[in-house]
C-alpha positions as CSV (number, residue, x, y, z in Angstrom):
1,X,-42.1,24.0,88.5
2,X,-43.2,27.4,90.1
3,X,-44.8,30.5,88.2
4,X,-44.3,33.8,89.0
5,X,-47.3,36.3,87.6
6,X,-46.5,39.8,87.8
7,X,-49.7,42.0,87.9
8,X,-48.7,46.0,87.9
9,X,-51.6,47.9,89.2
10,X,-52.6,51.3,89.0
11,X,-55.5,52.8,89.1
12,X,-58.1,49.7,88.6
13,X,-60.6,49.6,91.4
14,X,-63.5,48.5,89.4
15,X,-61.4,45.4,87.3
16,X,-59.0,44.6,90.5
17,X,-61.0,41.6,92.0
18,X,-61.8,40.1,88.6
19,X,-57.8,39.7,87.7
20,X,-57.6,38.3,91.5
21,X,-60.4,35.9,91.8
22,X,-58.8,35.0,88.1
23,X,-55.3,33.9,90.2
24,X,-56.9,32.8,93.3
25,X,-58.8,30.0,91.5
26,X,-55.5,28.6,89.5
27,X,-55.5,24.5,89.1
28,X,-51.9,24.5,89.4
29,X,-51.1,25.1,92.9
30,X,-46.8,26.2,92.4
31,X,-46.8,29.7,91.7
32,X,-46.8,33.2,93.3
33,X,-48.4,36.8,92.5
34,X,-46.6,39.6,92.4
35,X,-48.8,42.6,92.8
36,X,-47.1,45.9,92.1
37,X,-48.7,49.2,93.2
38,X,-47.3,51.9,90.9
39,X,-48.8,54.7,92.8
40,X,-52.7,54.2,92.3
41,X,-54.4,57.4,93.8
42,X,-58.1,55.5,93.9
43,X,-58.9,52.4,95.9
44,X,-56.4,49.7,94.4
45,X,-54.4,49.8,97.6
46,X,-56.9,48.8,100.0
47,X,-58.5,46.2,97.4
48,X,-55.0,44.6,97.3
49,X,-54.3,44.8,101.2
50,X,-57.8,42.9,101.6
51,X,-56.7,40.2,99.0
52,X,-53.1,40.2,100.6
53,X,-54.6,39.1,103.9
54,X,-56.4,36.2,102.5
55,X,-54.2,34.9,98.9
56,X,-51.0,33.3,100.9
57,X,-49.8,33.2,97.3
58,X,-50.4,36.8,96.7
59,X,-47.5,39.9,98.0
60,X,-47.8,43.4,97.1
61,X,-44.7,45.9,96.5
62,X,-45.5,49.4,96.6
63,X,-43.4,51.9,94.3
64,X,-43.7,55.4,93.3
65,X,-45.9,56.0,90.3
66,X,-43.3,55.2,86.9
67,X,-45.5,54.2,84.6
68,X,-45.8,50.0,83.4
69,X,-42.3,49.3,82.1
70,X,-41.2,49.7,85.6
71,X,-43.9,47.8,87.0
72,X,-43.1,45.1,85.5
73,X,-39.3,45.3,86.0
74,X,-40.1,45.7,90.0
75,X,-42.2,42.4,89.9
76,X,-39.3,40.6,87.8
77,X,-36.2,41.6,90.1
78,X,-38.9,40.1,92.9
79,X,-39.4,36.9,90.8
80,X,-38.2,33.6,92.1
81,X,-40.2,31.2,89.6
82,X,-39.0,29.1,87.0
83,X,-41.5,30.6,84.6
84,X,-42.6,34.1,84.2
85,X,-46.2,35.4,83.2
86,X,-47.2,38.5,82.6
87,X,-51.0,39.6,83.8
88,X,-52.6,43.3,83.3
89,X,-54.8,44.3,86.1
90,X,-57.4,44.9,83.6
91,X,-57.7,41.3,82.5
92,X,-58.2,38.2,84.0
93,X,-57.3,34.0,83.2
94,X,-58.6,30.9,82.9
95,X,-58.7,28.4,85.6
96,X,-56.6,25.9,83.9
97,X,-54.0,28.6,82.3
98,X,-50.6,27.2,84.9
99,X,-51.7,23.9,85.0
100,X,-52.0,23.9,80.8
101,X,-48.2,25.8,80.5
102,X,-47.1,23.1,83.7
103,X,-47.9,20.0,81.2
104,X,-46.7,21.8,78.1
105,X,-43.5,23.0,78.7
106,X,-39.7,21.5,78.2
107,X,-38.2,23.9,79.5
108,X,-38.4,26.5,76.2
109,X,-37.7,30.0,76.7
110,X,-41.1,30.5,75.5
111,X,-44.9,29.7,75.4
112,X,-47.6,31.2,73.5
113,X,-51.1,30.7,73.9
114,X,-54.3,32.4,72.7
115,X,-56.3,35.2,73.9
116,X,-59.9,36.5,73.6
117,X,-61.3,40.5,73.7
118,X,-63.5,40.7,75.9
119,X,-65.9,43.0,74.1
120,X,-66.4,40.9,71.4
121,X,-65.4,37.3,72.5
122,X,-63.5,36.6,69.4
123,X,-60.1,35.0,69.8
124,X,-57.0,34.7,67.5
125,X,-56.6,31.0,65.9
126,X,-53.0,29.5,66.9
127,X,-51.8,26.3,65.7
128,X,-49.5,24.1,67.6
129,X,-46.0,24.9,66.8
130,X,-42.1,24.5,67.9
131,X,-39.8,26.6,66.6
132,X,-37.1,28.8,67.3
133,X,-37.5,32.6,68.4
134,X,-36.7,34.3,65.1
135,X,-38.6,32.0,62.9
136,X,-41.9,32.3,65.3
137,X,-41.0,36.4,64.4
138,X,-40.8,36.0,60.7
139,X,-44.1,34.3,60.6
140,X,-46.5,35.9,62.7
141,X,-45.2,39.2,63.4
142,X,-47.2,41.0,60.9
143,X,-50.2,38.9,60.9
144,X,-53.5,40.5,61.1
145,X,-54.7,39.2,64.6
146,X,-57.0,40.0,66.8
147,X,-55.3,40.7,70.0
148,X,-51.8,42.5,68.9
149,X,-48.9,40.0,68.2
150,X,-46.5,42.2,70.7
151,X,-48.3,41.8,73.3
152,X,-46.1,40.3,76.5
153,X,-49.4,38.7,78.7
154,X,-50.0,36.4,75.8
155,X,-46.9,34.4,76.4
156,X,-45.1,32.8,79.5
157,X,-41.2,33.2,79.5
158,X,-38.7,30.8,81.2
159,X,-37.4,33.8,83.7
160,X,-33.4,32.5,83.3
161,X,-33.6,33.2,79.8
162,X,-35.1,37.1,80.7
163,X,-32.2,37.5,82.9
164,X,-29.3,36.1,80.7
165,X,-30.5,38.4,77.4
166,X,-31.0,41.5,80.3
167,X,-34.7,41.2,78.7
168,X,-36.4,44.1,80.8
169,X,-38.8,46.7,79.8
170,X,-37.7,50.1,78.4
171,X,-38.8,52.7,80.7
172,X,-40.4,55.6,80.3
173,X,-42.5,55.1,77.0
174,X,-45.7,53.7,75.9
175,X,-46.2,50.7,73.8
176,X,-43.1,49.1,75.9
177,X,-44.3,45.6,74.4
178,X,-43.3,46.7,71.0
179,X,-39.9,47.3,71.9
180,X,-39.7,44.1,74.2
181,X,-40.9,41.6,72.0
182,X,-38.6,41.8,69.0
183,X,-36.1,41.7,71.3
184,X,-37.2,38.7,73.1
185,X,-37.9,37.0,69.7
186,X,-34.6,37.4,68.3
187,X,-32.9,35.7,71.6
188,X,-35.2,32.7,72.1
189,X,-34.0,29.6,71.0
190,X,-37.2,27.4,71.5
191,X,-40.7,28.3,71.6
192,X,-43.8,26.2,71.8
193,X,-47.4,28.0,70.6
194,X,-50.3,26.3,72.8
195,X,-53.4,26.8,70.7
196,X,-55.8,27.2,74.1
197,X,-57.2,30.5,75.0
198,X,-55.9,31.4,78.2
199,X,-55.8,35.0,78.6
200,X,-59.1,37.3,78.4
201,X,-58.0,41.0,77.6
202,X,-60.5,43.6,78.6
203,X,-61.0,46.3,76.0
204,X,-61.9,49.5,78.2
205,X,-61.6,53.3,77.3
206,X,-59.1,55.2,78.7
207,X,-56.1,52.4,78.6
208,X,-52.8,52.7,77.1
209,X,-53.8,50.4,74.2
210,X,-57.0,51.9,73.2
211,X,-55.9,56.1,73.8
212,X,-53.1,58.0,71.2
213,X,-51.7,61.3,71.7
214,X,-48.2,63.3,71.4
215,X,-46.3,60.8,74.4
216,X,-47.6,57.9,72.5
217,X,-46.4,59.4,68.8
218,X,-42.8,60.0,70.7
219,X,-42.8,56.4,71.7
220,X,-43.4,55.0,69.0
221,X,-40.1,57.5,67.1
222,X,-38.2,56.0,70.1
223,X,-38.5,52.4,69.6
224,X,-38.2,52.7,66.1
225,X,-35.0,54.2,66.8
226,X,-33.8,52.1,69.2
227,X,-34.7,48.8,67.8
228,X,-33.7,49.8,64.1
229,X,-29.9,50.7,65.8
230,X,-30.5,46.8,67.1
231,X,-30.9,45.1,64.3
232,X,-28.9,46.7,61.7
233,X,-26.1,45.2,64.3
234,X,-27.6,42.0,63.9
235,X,-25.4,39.7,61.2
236,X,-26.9,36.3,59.5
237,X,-30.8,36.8,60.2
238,X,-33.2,37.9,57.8
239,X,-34.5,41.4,59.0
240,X,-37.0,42.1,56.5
241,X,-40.2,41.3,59.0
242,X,-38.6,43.5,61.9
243,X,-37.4,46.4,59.5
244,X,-41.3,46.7,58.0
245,X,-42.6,46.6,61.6
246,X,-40.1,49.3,62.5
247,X,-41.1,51.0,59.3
248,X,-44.5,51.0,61.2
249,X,-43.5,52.2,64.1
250,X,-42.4,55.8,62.3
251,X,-45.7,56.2,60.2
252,X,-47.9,55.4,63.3
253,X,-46.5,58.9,64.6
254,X,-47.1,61.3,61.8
255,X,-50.1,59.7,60.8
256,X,-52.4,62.3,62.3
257,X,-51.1,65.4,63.0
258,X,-51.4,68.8,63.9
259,X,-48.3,71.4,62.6
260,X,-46.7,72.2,65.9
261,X,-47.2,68.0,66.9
262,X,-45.3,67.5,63.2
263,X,-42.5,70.2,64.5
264,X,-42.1,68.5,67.8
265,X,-41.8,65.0,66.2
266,X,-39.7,65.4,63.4
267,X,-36.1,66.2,65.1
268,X,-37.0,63.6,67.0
269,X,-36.5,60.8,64.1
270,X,-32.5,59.2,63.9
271,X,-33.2,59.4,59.8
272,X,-30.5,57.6,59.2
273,X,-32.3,54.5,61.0
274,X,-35.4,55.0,59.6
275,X,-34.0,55.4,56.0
276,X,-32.5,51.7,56.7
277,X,-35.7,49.7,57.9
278,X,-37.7,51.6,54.9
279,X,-35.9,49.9,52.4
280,X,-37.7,46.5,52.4
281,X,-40.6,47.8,50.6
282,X,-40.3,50.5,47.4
283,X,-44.1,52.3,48.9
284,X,-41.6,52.6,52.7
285,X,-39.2,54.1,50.5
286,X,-41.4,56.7,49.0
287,X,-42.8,57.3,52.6
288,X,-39.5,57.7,54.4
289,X,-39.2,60.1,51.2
290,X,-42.3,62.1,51.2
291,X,-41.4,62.3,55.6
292,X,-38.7,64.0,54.9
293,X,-39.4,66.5,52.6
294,X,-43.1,66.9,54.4
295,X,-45.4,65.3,56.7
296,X,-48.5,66.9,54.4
297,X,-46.8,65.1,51.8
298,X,-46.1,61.7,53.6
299,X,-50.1,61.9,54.6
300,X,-50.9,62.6,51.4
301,X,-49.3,59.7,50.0
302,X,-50.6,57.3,53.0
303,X,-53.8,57.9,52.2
304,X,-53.5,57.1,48.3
């Protein structure tokens, strides 16, 4: 069985060789890395040119700066592993993470392990578990973890099963993993959680996950639009999970706001979407209500 790890790089001198050394020292011995350069303007290049001439394992594709959705989706048309897993440039692995999913697997199109922060060491309990995609969803989806339940580096995805549900990243927004993995949930068929931490994600300032401001609020309007569309097409599952994550996804961007952010954002919303996913809960209800007569209102309400 071969792995294929997609790392998209930009911009990560200082964390670079950590992720690397993390690959370089796998147990299991059948995988590549696929390193894509999107663009990086400080001294990523020449870090991965000096790793490329010494990792036979380890090829680097350059592209045009477009942002992490399509670094990702260069590295999976590249693929040629059974199994795909997804690594930010930022973090780093255990030793033993291919050789645990190598010994684990059936050939589900899914595996789940456990992560730890790295600035605080603390990791999210998983229990051992077989299931099916949507029922995995249901369960754990809005779960207070420590490392966000969306998050695509903290599973391993059998790459046929990406390519027959056209399972790629949306470009051109933030918080792409929000929009992937409900997606990738509802077309699974089998999924196995591994309870060993595998993944270490490094909490840094400055990254995607850790800043907010207007591109991020428009994201999040956009996947609640585009995923609310999705499943209110979706017949004989029970949506009431996904519709008060999606609900989610519209608070997150009015949340905070300034007048002219709240003018920008607002035509932005497909209302009749959001006025679907809010009806799972009566407080969504009275938010999606309060939205649309104010945002001063809506925050006003939130914070009661």
């Amino acid at each position: 069985m071969k792995f294929s790890i997609i790392v998209p790089v930009y911009n990560v001198e200082a964390y670079l060789d950590d992720c690397l050394t993390s690959l370089q020292s796998q147990e299991y011995t059948d995988f590549e890395v696929i390193c894509v350069n999107d663009g990086s303007t400080d001294g990523s290049r020449e870090i991965l040119s000096e790793w490329e001439s010494r990792f036979p394992q380890m090829k680097v594709i350059d592209r045009e700066n477009g942002g992490l959705s399509a670094a990702r989706n260069t590295g999976l048309a590249a693929a040629t592993g059974d199994y795909v897993v997804f690594v930010d440039s930022d973090d780093w692995v255990e030793s033993s993470m291919l050789s645990r999913l190598a010994e684990e697997t059936r050939d589900e199109d899914m595996l789940c392990y456990a992560c730890r922060k790295s600035n605080s060491g603390t990791t999210d309990t998983l229990l051992p578990e077989r299931t099916d995609g949507w029922s995995y969803y249901n369960r754990h989806a809005l779960e207070h973890r420590e490392v966000a339940f969306v998050c695509v580096w903290q599973r391993c995805y059998r790459r046929q099963f990406l390519i027959d549900n056209s399972l790629y990243f949306r470009e051109g927004i933030l918080h792409e993993d929000n929009e992937f993995t409900p997606r990738a949930c509802l077309y699974a068929k089998s999924i196995k959680v591994i309870p060993n931490v595998l993944y270490n994600y490094r909490v840094r300032p400055g990254s995607i996950m850790t800043t907010r401001g207007l591109r991020s609020k428009e994201s999040m309007i956009t996947i609640g639009n585009e995923l609310s569309e999705l499943f209110s097409n979706e017949n004989g599952i029970d949506k009431t999970i996904v519709y008060q994550a999606l609900t989610q996804c519209y608070q997150m961007a009015f949340v905070n706001n300034t007048h002219e952010e709240d003018q920008y954002l607002l035509p932005l919303v497909n209302w009749q979407c959001y006025r679907r996913v809010s009806r799972t809960k009566t407080r969504h209800r009275l938010q999606y209500l309060a939205l649309r007569i104010s945002p001063t209102l809506f925050r006003f309400i939130n914070q009661r």
